[in-house]
BAPA-489807 format. One record per residue (C-alpha): residue in three letters; x negated, y, z. Coordinates in steps of 0.5 Angstrom, whole numbers, plus 500, padded with zeros to 3 digits. Each point is the difference from the previous one (the first is absolute). Layout:
N
AlaXYZ/...
# end
This chain:
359
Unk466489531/Unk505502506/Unk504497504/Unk505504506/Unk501495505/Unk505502505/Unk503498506/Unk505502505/Unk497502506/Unk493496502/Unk501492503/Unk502500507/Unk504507499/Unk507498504/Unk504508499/Unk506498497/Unk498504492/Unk493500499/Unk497505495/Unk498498493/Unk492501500/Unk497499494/Unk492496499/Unk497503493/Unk496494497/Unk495502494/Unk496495497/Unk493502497/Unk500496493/Unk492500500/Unk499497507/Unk506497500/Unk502502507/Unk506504503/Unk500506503/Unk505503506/Unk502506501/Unk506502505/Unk505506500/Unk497505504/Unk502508497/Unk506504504/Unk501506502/Unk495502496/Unk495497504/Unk495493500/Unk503495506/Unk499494502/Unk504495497/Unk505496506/Unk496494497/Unk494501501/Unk499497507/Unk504495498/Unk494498495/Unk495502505/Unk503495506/Unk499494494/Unk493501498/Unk502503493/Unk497506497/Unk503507500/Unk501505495/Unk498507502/Unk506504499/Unk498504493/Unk497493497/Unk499493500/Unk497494502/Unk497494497/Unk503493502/Unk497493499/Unk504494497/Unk501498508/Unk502506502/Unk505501495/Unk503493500/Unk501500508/Unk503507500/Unk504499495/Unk502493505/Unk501504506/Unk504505497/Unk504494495/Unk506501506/Unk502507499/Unk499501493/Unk505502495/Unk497497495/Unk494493500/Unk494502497/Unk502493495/Unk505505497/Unk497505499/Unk494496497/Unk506497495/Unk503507499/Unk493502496/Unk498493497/Unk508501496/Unk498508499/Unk494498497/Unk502493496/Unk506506497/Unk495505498/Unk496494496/Unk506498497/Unk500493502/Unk507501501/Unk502492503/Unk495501505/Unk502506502/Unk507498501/Unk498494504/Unk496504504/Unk506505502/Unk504494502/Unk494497504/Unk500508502/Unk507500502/Unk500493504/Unk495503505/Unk503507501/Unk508500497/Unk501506504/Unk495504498/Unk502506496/Unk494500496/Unk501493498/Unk506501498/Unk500506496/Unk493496496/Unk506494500/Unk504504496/Unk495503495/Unk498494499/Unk506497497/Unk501506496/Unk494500497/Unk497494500/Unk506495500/Unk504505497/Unk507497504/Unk505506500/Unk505496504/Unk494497506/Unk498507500/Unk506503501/Unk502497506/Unk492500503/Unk501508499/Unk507500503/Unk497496507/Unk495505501/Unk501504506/Unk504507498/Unk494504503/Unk495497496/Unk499504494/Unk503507498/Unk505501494/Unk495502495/Unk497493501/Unk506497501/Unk503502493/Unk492498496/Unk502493502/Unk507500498/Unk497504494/Unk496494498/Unk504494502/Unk505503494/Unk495501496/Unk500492501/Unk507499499/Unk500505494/Unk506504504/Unk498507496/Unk506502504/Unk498499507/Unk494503499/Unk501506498/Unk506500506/Unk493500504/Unk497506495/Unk506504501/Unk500499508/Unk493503500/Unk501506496/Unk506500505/Unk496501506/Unk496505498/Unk495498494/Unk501504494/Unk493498497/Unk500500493/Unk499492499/Unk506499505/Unk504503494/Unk497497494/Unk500492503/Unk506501502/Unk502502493/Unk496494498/Unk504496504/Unk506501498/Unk498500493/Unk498492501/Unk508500504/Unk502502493/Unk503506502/Unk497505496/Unk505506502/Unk498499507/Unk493499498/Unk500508496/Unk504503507/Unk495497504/Unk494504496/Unk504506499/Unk500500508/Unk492499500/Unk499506495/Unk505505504/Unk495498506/Unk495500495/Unk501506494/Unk495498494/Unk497493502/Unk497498495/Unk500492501/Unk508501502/Unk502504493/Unk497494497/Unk503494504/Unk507505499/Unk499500492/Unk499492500/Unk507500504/Unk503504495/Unk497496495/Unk502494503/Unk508503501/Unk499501492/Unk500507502/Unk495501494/Unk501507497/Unk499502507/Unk494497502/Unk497503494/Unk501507502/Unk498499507/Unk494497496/Unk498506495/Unk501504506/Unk495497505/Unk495501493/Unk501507501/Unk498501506/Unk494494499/Unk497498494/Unk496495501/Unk503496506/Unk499493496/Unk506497503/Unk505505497/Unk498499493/Unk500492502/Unk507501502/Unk502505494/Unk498493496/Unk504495503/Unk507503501/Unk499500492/Unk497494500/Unk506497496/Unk503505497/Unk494504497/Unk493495500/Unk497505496/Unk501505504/Unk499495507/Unk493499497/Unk497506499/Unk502502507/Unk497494502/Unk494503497/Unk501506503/Unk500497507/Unk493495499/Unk497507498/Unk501503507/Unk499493503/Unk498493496/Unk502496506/Unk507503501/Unk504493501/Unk507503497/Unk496502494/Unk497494499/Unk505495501/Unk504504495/Unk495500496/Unk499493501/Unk507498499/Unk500504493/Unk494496497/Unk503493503/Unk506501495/Unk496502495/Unk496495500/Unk493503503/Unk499494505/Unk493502501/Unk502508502/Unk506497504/Unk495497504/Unk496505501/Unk505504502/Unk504495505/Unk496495503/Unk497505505/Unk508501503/Unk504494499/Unk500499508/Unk501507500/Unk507499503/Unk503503494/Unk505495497/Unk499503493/Unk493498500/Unk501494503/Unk505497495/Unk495503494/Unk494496503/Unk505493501/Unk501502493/Unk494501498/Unk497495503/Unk504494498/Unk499503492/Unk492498502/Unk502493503/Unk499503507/Unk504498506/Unk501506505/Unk504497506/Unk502505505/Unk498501507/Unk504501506/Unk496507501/Unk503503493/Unk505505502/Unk505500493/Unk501507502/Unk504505494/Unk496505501/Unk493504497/Unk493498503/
# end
């Protein structure tokens, strides 16, 4: 466990804009005892750190400048005592800073958010508390409003523009703002990042805003930038499929066997864009898909969905039980179907993304 104390000077230091000097806390869990370590490396030499003396002068022990020095509960408590004036942040809020990460991490989600809003009793200029203030409420107490205005109060230098759009990116996750979300996307592929999956959320984001069109514009950007990426031909053939661009998507289908054979996914998608107008056909593709991969999700939802219309139940099951929180909505709603066939009540929880897309 660490903690970094800092303070501004050491108590008593009347220049009129002290330096920010920084105490570096580790706890040994199986003693259970702390442990200080000070900045001492600069200019590629050891130095004596400034608040060296000033421990000295208060019978409190030293580190050496390449190592650390054990402190007793006594001596932690009365340093901590001394220095409380000058520090930019209690010892008590950095304790409640770790006690709310800790509950967050145990999914205790209540106590969490008491625990940060204790956090930000103590410490409410403190950026560290204020940014875990913000993450709380996305993700614990899933406020998209109270997270909003927490972000907008952060201090402008806080966080850089990537870290920035991650959390507008989660607050219009909460509201459903497929819109604003790929807003977000595009701003990164904009600013310089072309990786692939930037292209293919971005096209998926904007298939949940229904706009399909952009959706197919957005993943033929990412196949400019990236020629013969399988993963975003595919996501361009469920586009053309969704735009009822059948014929075309077919095509680029049998193409994309010719050049691989047993890519599992391929033959799954060869089945499903035939699914309504040949189910013979959709089904031996399906077949096809499961022999290169037997857990391949399109494939066995496909399957799966033919064999509840045919009345397998048992089959269907099997095949659709292991993807209905996939986030895929035709698997989601067959195993709403399904279930309440078998007198089974599924309910849906606040997690499931109702997306339109493939696993």
């Amino acid at each position: 466990m660490f903690r970094r104390l800092q303070t501004r000077g050491l108590p008593g230091d009347t220049r009129p804009d002290p330096s920010l000097l920084f105490w570096d806390l580790r706890l040994d869990d199986d003693l259970g005892t702390w442990s200080l370590e000070l900045q001492a490396w600069a200019s590629g030499a050891w130095r004596t750190p400034e608040q060296a003396d000033w421990l000295r002068a208060h019978g409190l022990p030293v580190p050496p400048p390449d190592g650390s020095v054990a402190l007793s509960a006594a001596d932690l408590d009365r340093m901590m005592a001394l220095l409380a004036p000058v520090s930019t942040v209690s010892w008590a809020a950095m304790e409640a800073h770790a006690e709310a990460v800790r509950l967050q991490q145990h999914g205790q989600a209540a106590e969490a958010l008491e625990a940060v809003q204790k956090l930000m009793g103590l410490a409410p200029a403190w950026p560290d508390a204020r940014l875990l203030h913000v993450t709380m409420l996305i993700q614990q107490a899933r406020d998209a409003d109270a997270a909003e205005v927490a972000l907008a109060d952060l201090p402008a230098d806080l966080l850089g523009p990537a870290q920035l759009r991650t959390l507008r990116q989660s607050i219009a996750l909460l509201r459903d703002d497929w819109p604003a979300y790929a807003a977000e996307v595009r701003a990164t592929i904009d600013e310089g990042d072309t990786s692939w999956w930037h292209f293919e959320v971005l096209g998926l984001s904007l298939w949940a805003a229904e706009d399909l069109s952009g959706a197919l514009g957005a993943l033929n950007e990412g196949l400019a930038h990236h020629p013969d990426h399988r993963d975003l031909e595919l996501r361009r053939v469920e586009v053309l499929d969704a735009l009822g661009r059948v014929s075309e998507a077919i095509t680029e289908l049998d193409r994309l066997l010719g050049t691989d054979p047993s890519h599992a996914k391929t033959w799954a998608l060869r089945g499903w864009v035939v699914r309504k107008t040949a189910p013979t056909e959709a089904a031996e593709r399906y077949e096809q898909a499961l022999v290169h991969n037997p857990e391949e999700p399109v494939a066995r939802v496909g399957r799966g969905l033919q064999r509840l219309e045919q009345g397998d139940v048992h089959g269907a099951r099997a095949d659709l039980e292991p993807f209905a929180r996939c986030g895929w909505a035709a698997a989601w709603d067959a195993w709403c179907l399904f279930s309440a066939g078998q007198g089974e009540h599924p309910v849906m929880d606040d997690s499931h993304d109702h997306d339109h897309n493939h696993p």
